[in-house]
N, C-alpha and C positions, 0 to 999 in steps of 0.2 A: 504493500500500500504506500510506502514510501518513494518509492523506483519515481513515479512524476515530478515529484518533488526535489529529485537530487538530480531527475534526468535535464528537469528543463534550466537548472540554473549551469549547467553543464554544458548544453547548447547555447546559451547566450556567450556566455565566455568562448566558446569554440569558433563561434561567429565571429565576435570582437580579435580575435587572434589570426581568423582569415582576413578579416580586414586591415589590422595590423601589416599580415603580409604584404599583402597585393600593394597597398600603397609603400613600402618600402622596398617593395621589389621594381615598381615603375619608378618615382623619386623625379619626377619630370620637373624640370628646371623651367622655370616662369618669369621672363623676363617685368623688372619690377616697372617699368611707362614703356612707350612707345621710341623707339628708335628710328635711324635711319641709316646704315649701314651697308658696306656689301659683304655678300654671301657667295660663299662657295659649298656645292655639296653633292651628294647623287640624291637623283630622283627616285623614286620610293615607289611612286604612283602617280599616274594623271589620269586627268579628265577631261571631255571637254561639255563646253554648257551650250545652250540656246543660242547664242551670241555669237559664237567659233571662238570664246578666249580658252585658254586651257588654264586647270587647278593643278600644281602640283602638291604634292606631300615628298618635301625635301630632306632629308636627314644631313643635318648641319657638319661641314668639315671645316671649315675657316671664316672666319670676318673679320674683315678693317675698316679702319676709317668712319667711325672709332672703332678698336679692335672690344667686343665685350669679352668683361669679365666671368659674366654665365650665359654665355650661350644656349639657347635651347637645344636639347637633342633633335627634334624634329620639329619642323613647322610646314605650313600648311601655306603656298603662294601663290597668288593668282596674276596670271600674263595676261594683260590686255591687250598690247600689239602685237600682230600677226608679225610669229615666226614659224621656223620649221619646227613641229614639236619633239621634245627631247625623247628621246625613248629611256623607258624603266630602266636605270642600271647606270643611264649617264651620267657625267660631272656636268652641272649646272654651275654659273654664276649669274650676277648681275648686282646693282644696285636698289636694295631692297629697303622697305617700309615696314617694323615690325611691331606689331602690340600684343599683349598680354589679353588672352581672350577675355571679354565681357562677363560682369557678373550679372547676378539677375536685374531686370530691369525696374522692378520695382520689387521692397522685402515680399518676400515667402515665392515668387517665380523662380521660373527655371535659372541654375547658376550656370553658365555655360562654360566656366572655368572648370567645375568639377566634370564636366564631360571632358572635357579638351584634359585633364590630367589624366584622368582613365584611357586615354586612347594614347599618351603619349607623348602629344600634340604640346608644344610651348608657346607658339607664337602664331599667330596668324596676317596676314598681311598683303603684299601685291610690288612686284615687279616696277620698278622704274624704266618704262622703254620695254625693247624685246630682250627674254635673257639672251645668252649665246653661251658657248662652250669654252674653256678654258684654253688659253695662248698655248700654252706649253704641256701640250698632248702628253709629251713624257713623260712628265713628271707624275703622271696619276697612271700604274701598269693596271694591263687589262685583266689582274688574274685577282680573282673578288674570294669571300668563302664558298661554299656549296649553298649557305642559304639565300644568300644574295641571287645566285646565278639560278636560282630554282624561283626564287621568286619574281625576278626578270624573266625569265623562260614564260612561267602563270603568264605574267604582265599581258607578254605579248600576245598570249595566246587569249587573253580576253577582251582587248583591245582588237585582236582579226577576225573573231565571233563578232563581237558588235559591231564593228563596219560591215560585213556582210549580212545581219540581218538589218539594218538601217539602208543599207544601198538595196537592199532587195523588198521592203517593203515603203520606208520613203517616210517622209515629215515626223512629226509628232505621233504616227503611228507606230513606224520605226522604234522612233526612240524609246516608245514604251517597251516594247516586246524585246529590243536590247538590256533596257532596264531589270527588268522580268527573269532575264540569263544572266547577265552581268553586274545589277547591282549600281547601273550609272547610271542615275535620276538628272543630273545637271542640262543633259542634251535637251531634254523635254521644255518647253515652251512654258513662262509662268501662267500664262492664260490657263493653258489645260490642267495644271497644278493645280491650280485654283477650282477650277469648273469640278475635276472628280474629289479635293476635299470637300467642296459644297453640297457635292449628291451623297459623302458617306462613302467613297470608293476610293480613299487616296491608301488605304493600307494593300489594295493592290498591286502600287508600285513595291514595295518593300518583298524582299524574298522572305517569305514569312512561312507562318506554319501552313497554309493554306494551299501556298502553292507546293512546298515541298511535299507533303500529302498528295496531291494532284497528279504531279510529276513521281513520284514512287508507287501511286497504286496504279497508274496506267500500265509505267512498267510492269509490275506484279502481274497485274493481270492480265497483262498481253502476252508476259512471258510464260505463264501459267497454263496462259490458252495452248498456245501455241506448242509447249510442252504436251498436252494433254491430246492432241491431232496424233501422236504418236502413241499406238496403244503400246511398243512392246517398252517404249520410255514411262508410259504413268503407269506400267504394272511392276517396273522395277523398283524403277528410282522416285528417289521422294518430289515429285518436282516443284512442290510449294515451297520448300525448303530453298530448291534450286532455283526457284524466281526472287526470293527473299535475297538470293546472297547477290544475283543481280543489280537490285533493286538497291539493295548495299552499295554497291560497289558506284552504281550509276550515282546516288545522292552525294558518293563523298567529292567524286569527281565534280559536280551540280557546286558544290559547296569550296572545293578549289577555283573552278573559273567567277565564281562570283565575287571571290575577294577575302570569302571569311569575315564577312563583315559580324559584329557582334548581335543585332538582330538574328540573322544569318545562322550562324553557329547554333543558338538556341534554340533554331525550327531543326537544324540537322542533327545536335543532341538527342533532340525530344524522337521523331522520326526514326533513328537509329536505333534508338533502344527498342522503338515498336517491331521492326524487324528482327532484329535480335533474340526477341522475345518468342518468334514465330520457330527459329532453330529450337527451342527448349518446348515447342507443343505447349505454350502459353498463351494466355489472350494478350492481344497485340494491342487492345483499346481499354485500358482499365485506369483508374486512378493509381494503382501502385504504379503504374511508368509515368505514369506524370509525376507524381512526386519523387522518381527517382531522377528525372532529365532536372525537377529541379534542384536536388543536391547536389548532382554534378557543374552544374551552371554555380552554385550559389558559392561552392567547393571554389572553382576556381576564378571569377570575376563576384565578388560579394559586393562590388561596387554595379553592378547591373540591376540590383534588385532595386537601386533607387528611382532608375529609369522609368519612364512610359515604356518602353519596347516590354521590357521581361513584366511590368505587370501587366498591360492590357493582352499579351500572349499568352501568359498563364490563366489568367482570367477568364477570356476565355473556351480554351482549352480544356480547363477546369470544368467550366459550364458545361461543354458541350460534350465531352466522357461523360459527366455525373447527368444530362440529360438525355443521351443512346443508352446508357446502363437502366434507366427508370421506363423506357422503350420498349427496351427489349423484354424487359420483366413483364411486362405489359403485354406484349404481345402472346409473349407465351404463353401468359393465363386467356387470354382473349384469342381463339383459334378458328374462331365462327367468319372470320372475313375474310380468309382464304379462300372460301365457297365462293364469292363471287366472281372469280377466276381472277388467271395470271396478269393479263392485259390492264382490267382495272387496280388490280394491286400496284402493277409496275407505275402506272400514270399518276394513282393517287399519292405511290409510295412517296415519287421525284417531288409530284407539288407541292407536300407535305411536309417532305425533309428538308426543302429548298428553301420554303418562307421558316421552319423552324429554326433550322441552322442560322439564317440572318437573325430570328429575333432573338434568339437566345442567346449568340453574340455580339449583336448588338448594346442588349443591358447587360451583360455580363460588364462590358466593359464601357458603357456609360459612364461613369462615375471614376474612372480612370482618366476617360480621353476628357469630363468637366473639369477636373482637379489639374490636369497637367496643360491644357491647350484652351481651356477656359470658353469652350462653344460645343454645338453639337447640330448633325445637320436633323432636319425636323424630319424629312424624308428620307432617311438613310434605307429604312427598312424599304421603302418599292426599291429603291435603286440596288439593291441588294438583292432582292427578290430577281427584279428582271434580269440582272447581272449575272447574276451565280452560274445557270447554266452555261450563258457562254463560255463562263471562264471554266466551267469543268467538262465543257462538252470539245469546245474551239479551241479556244488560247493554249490552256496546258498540254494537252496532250498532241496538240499539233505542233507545240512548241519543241516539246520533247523529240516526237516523227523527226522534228529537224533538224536537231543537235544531232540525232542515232547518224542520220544521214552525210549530214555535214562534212564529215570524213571522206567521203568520197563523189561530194561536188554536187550531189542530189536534194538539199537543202531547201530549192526556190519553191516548189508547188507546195509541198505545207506550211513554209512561212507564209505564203501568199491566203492560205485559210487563216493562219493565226491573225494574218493582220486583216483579213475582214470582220472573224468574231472580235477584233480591238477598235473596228471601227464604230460595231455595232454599239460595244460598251460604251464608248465616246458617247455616242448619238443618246442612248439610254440617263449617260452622266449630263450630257448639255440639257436635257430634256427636264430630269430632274431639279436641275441646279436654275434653270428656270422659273421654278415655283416661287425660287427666295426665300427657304424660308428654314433658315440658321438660325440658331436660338442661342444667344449669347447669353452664357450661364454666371459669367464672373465667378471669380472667386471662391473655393469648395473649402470650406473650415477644416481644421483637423478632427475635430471630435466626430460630425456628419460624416467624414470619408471613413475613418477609422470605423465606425460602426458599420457600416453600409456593404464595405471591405468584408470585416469579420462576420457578417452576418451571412453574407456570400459563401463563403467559405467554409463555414456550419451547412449551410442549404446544399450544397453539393455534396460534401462530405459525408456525412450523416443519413441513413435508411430507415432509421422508423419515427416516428411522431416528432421524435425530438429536434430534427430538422425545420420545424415550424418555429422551432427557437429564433431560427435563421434567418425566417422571412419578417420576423417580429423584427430582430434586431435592424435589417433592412428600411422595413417601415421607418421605426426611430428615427435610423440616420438620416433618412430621406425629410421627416418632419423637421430635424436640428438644421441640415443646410438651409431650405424654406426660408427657416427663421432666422437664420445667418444674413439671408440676403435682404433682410430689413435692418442689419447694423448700417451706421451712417459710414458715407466713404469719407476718407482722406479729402482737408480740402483743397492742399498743396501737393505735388509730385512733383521733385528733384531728380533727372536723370543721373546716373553716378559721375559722367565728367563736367557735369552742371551747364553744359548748355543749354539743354531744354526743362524751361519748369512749364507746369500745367495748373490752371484754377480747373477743379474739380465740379461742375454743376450737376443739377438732377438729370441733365440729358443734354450734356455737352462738356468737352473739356478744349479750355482757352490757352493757347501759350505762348512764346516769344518767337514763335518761328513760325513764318508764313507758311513754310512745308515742312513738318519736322520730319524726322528720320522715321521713316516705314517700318525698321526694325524694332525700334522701340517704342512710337507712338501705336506702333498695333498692338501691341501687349498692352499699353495702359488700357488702350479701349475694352479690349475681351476681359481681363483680369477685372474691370471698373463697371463693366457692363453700358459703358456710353458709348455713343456710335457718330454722336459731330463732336466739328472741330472748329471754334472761333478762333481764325487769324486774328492777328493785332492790329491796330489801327497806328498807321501812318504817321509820326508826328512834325515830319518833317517836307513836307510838301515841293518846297523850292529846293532839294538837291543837288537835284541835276544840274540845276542853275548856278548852285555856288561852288560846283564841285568843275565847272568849269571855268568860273572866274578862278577857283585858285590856280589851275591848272596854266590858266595865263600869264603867272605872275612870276616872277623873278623868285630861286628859288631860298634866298633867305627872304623875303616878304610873302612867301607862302609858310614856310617856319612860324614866323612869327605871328600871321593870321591863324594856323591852329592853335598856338598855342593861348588865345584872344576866346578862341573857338569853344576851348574847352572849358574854361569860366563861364561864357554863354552857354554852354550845352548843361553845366552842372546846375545851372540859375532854372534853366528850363524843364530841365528833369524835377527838380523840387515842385514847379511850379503845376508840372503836369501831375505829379504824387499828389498833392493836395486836392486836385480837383477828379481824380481818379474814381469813375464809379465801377461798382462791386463787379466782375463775371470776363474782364475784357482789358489785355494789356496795351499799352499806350506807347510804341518804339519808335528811337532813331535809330537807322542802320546802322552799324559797328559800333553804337555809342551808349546805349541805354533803355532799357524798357522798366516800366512801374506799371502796378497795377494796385488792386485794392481787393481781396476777397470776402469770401459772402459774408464772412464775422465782421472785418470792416479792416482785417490787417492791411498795411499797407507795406510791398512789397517791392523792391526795386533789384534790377537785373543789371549790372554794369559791363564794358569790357574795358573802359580806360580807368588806370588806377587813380587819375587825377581826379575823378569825380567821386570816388570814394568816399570824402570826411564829409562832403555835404548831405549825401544820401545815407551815409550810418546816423546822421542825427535826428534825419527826418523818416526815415523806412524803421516797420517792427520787424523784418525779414530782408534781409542782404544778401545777393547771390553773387560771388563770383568765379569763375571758372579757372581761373590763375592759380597756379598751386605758388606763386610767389608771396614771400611774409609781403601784409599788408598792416599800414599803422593802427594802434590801438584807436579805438574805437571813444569817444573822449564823453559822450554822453552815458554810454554802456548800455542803451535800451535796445538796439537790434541785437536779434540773432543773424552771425556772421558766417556764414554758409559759402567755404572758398574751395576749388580744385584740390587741396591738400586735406582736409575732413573729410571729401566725398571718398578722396582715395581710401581711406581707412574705412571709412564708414558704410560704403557702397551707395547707394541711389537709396533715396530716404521718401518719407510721406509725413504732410505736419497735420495733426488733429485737433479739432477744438477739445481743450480739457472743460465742460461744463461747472467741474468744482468750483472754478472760481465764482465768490459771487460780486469782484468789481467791475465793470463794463464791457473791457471785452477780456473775451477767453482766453485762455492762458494758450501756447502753441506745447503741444504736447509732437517730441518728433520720434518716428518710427525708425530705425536706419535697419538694411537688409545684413548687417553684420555686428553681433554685438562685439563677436571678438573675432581676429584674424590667425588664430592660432592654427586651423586648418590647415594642410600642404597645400592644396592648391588654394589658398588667401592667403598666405606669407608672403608673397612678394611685394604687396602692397604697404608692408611693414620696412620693406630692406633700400639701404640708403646706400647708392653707389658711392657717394665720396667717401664715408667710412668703410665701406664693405661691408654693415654689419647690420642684423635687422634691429629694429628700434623694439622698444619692449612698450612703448605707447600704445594703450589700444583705443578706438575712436570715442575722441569727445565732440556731443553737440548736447 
């Protein structure tokens, strides 16, 4: 009676210790701001995207100019000018731009630093001009290790798949059904991106479990067939057995040309053991193999389980075992609809299992894809419904026809089916994504997901009554988020390098940039649940006009009119503070924006230091983006909110504290990192001049 009790604090620590590992086994060095250096290095991997630029993934061998002193192991850089692209295995250089990947964009989102340390990744960035290859060929000999030269070999050979089915099927059709083998999403067009996440169909791009299922049972049971044509082979030999090690053999290979991408792996783990399982006369579809693909996964990346991939895959996965198992029970007992023969069994079976499968993954994994992506399409379930058979009738199994072929030049007539069931899907996806009608869920509490989660997990798991535990707890969660989404939002949002702040309204968010960054103004919205965007208004009208008289002048008499300029601009920024109404910022180009929000703060946005002392005496909230020391502050009533706090502090959100009871509310501030003690958040702590990390952690 004990054994739970010793077993599960046994498992926690066991976890904590995998974790421990993996992160000191990668140890990936995180460049602490953005540089601008040159690079030398071999290419890892590329890409190319919609555009024709190419991505590499570099693994870093030299930089100068300035030389760093932690270079990243690997970074991630992207070419915009047409050159010849480098092949897997080359030495690359060029003059490069590097930054330390983003953290979340506002607290509790995705960190994309802890992804980018989990993958390896240190730096992300992009090419200055076209790279080119190193002067002195020499000096770098062409004899690599074995795993280099194997995974250069891969490279290439999933790079000549995906030009051949992209040249043989054409546009955004192409590049899906490359996608599909290869695992190279970037070719594809963000329009259509867009159009199958709107219908509920973008986990189709991802080589997931679904297709690897697809693609292994065709096999199986084409090989199965076909074994079975020959009586004096199905009266010997086992041939399920012998389709099974096919079948094997085919996914790992499926799983080599795609990359091994981490998604990837986890549909191959999962799928593998189900074969595996077929050699030992086991059930291939049970909950013990899913809970064993997850040990193995958890064993060895324990940093995946933080991910959207391994949970909404598990999830499920989970679902849809623990719902063929309660199926099939079901049927067994129920043997009276056999009588109406084969034909309508088969028809009823497909329409039946087709729209269940969508729905039962679908909420399975609801409450993953709210929590981590902050929307959900309204109509996933038709687009899903009308989808599925294509993709298991068409796409996969013709896809597959093509690879077998491929080998020997016979490829084109079933790519050419696959890309018309991908056209269909399109057409099914455009159709969908039509309706509009995406439900922006914002923001999923921890208590709501956590319940909703385990509640899940009870309801599958569990066979007799006591599983109703699970749908209770489900409900619960479901009522707590509800109720979540009537807390008040944020009414300020600081992005982390503090260029863009946002006033928060009931059905708009206003900020200092007439177009802010798509990257991170879409998170506020989905995460905020608002959907416009009020630009600033203009406070400077004659510009143009004065920016061409200075331009006429002699240039110490233009000197000395900015510097005229900037007493006038800091007069005028006050001027505009004070008359500042609530919901909508007030800006000069490169110079200033103030605003005033719904409490009645008044906020001021700067980029020239010299306007500084006059807007800390008059603003309750001071932003500026300069991580350089700025003068104290001499009245002390703003909060000073500069590039140097955001670093530490990451991208913040300010609240009304209603405690207070003098006029206005006190600014209570959220930041997305209380402490930087984390691997991947240490660099935000480490001071190049010293070499040494600071032991400061973020004050506002």
């Amino acid at each position: 009676m004990w054994r739970p009790f010793v077993l599960g604090p046994a498992l926690i620590v066991g976890g904590m210790l995998l974790a421990a590992l993996e992160t000191a086994r990668l140890d990936t060095v995180v460049p602490d701001s953005p540089v601008t250096t040159n690079l030398r290095g071999t290419v890892l991997s590329r890409e190319p995207d919609d555009k024709g630029r190419w991505r590499y993934v570099v693994e870093v061998k030299e930089t100068s100019r300035p030389q760093l002193r932690r270079p990243p192991a690997k970074v991630t850089l992207l070419a915009r000018s047409r050159h010849e692209p480098f092949a897997v295995g080359s030495v690359i250089e060029g003059r490069a731009r590097l930054s330390p990947p983003s953290g979340p964009a506002l607290p509790g989102l995705n960190d994309f630093a802890f992804d980018a340390y989990f993958r390896g990744v240190g730096a992300v960035g992009f090419f200055y001009g076209a790279p080119r290859g190193p002067a002195d060929i020499a000096a770098y000999p062409g004899e690599r290790s074995l795993l280099s030269r194997a995974s250069a070999y891969l490279g290439a050979v999933r790079e000549t798949v995906g030009n051949r089915i992209r040249v043989a099927i054409g546009g955004d059709t192409g590049a899906i059904a490359a996608a599909l083998v290869t695992a190279e999403e970037r070719a594809i067009s963000r329009e259509t991106v867009e159009t199958l996440r709107a219908a509920g169909l973008s986990h189709v791009l991802a080589i997931s479990g679904l297709n690897m299922v697809l693609a292994a049972g065709t096999f199986l049971v084409g090989a199965r067939t076909l074994l079975s044509l020959v009586p004096s082979l199905a009266e010997r030999l086992p041939v399920k057995k012998i389709a099974a090690a096919g079948a094997l053999l085919m996914v790992f290979v499926y799983i080599l040309i795609s990359g091994g991408a981490v998604f990837a792996l986890r549909s191959w783990i999962m799928i593998s053991i189900m074969l595996v399982a077929v050699f030992f006369d086991r059930v291939s579809i049970s909950l013990r193999n899913v809970a064993l693909a997850a040990l193995i996964i958890i064993a060895w990346t324990p940093s995946a389980v933080a991910g959207p991939g391994f949970q909404m895959s598990f999830a499920a996965t989970l679902a849809l075992v623990a719902g063929y198992a309660r199926w099939r029970d079901h049927r067994a007992r129920d043997r009276e609809k056999a009588a109406r023969g084969p034909a309508w069994g088969a028809v009823s079976g497909l329409a039946v299992g087709t729209a269940a499968t969508s729905l039962i993954g679908g909420l399975a994994t609801a409450v993953y894809a709210a929590a981590h992506f902050h929307r959900l399409p309204a109509y996933g379930l038709v687009a899903n419904v009308l989808a599925t058979p294509l993709i298991s009738i068409l796409i996969m199994p013709f896809g597959l026809f093509a690879m077998l072929l491929m080998p020997f030049g016979l490829e084109h007539y079933p790519l050419i089916v696959m890309g018309k069931g991908l056209d269909w899907m399109l057409a099914v996806a455009g159709y969908v994504a039509s309706f509009d009608g995406e439900w922006i869920t914002g923001r999923v509490g921890d208590a709501g997901f956590f319940l909703v989660a385990f509640g899940g997990v009870i309801l599958c798991v569990l066979r007799t009554r006591l599983a109703l535990a699970g749908a209770a707890l489900v409900l619960l969660g479901g009522s707590a988020i509800a109720l979540e989404r009537q807390a008040p939002r944020p009414s300020i949002t600081i992005s982390e390098d503090g260029l863009l702040v946002g006033l928060v309204g009931d059905d708009a968010i206003a900020t200092n940039r007439n177009r802010p960054p798509d990257f991170v103004f879409s998170q506020w919205q989905r995460a905020l649940a608002v959907t416009d965007h009020v630009p600033p208004m203009d406070a400077s009208p004659d510009d143009v006009t004065a920016s061409k008289a200075v331009a006429g002048r002699k240039p110490r008499m233009a000197a000395k009119s900015e510097l005229l300029d900037a007493a006038t601009s800091a007069a005028e920024a006050k001027a505009s503070l004070a008359t500042a109404r609530p919901g909508a910022f007030v800006c000069r180009k490169d110079e200033w924006c103030v605003a005033r929000s719904r409490e009645g703060w008044t906020i001021a946005v700067f980029d020239k230091p010299e306007i500084f002392p006059a807007l800390c005496e008059s603003a309750d909230l001071v932003i500026a983006a300069t991580r350089r020391p700025l003068p104290a502050c001499s009245s002390g009533k703003a909060l000073v909110v500069t590039g140097q706090t955001l670093r530490k502090s990451g991208a913040i959100e300010i609240y009304a504290d209603q405690t207070r009871t003098d006029s206005l509310p006190h600014l209570r501030v959220v930041k997305a990192f209380t402490s930087t003690e984390r691997p991947w958040q240490r660099h935000r702590r480490y001071d190049w001049r010293s070499g040494s990390f600071s032991s400061e952690e973020p004050v506002l």
